[in-house]
N, C-alpha and C positions, 0 to 999 in steps of 0.2 A: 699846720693849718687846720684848722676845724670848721666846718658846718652848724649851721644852729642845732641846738641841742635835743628839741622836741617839737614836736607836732603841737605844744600849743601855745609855742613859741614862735608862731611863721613868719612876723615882721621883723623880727630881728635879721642884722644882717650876718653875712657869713664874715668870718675873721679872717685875717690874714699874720701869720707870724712872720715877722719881721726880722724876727733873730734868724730864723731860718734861710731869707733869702740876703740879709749880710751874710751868714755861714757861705754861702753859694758864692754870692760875691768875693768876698776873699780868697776861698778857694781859685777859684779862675783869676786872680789877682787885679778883680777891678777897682775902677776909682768909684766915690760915692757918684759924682757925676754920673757915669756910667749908668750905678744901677738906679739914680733915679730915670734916667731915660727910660732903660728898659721894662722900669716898672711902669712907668706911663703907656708905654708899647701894648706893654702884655693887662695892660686893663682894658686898651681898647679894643685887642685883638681877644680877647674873654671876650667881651659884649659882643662882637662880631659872632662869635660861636656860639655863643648860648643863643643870639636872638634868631639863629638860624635852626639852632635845634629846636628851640621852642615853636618857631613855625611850620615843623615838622611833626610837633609831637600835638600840637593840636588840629592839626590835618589826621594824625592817626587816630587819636584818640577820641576828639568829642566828633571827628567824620564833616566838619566842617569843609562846603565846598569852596566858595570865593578865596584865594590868594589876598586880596583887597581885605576882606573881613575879616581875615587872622592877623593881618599887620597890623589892622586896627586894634587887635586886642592882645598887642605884645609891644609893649615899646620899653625903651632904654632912655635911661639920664645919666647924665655923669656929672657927680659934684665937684663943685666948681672953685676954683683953688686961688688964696688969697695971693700967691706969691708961688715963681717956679720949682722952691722950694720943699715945700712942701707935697705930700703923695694925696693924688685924687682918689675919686671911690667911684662906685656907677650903683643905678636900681633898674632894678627892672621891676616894669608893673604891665600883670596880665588882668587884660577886661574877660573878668568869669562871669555877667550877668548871663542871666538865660537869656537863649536866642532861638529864634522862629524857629519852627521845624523845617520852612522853604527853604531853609539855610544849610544844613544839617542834609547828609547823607542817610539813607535809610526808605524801609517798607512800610507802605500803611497799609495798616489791615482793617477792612470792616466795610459793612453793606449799604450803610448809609446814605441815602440820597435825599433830595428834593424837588419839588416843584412850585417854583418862584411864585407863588402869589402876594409877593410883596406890595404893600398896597394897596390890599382890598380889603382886610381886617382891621379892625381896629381895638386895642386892650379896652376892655368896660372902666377899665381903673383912672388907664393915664391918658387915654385918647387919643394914644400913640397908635402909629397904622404898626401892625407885625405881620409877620411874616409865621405861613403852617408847615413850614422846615419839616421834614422829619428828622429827628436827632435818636444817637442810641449811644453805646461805646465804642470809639472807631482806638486801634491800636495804632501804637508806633515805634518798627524797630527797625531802632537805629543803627547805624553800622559803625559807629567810632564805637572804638574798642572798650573804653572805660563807662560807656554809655548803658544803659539798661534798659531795656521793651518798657512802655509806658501806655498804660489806658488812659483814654480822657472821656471822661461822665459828657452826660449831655452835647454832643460832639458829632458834627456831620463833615463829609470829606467834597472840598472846594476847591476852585483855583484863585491864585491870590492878584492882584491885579497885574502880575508879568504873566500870566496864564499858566502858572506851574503849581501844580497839584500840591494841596495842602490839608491841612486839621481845621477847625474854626469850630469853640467855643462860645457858650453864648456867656457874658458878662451881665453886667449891672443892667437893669431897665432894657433887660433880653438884647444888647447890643452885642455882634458878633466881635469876635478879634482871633485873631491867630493864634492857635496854640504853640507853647514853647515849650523848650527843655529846659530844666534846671544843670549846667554844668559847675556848678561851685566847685563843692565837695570829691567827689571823684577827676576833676584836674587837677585840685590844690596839691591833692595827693602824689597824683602821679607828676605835677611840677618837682614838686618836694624831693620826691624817690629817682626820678628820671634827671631833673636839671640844677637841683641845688646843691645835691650830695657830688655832683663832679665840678665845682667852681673851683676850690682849690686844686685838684689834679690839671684843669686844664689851665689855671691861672699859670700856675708853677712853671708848666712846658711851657708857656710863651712865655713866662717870663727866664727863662734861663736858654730858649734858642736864644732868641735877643740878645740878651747880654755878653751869649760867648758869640757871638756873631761881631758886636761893637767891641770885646775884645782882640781878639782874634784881627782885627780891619783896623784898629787904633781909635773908633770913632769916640767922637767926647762931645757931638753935638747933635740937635734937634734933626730933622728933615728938612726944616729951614733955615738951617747954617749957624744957628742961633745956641749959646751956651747956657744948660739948663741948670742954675742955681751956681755957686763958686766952684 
């Protein structure tokens, strides 16, 4: 089995040798039936374990609090198969946009304050009422691991509308918004390193408990009684 082959090659998927798990097969003298079961088994039983680990390694790494927000940004497919004959596949796709720093575990650092005069100035320009914030560089360090202390320019320290201390940037036409993290790059990596380079090791183990299990027990059908392919 092999892993995709470079870093900048990341959509490709990882392979699966197939000569290899017939070798297996035969050894333990299964029928093809057999090992098409247990390769469907052990695809589902892969996606079950990778998408467990990846919601662990984005809990460690970008320090992500919500349970709810990391599922949101880890999901599984599995391609969908014309005939039971035929061997499925699965993807997995991680949501890497930047996300709020409310979100994110971590220290802010910096002195920054305010006093709400919102609505008594007005810009000579746009006629827009503003606000005399005081803004400076407030820091941000974060506690996932792959993550890195982060200054934000012009930047004062707020609560976001759930009352939980935050960053807040000023934008276009001095409109405030939350500051984020960039998590792209330093997850893809440690997706990469952490959960791509064990697909085949952990495909392989479920797929050959499985099969010496179905032989071993005589089994030759589905979970639904049902016989998969001739």
């Amino acid at each position: 089995m092999s892993v995709r082959g470079s870093r900048g090659r990341r959509s490709s998927p990882f392979e699966i040798d197939l000569g290899e798990l017939q070798s297996l097969g035969a050894a333990l003298g299964a029928t093809a039936n057999q090992m098409r079961l247990a390769y469907s088994r052990a695809l589902n039983r892969t996606v079950q374990t990778l998408t467990k680990a990846s919601v662990k390694l984005m809990r460690q790494e970008a320090g992500i609090l919500d349970a709810k927000t990391i599922k949101r940004r880890v999901l599984s497919f599995e391609h969908q198969r014309e005939s039971a004959r035929e061997l499925g596949g699965m993807k997995l796709w991680y949501g890497l946009n930047q996300i709020r720093l409310s979100e994110l575990r971590g220290l802010i650092e910096g002195s920054a304050s305010w006093q709400d005069e919102h609505h008594k100035l007005r810009d000579p320009k746009t006629g827009r009422y503003v606000s005399d914030r005081e803004t400076s560089t407030v820091r941000f360090r974060p506690r996932g691991a792959a993550l890195k202390d982060t200054d934000f320019m012009d930047a004062y320290v707020g609560e976001n509308r759930k009352g939980k201390k935050t960053i807040f940037v000023r934008g276009e036409q001095n409109r405030r918004r939350e500051a984020e993290m960039d998590i792209y790059a330093p997850m893809l990596d440690k997706i990469e390193d952490d959960i791509f380079q064990r697909i085949p090791e952990i495909f392989l183990h479920h797929y050959e408990v499985d099969l010496k299990g179905r032989v071993k027990a005589g089994i030759h059908t589905s979970l639904r009684g049902k016989r998969s392919g001739g």
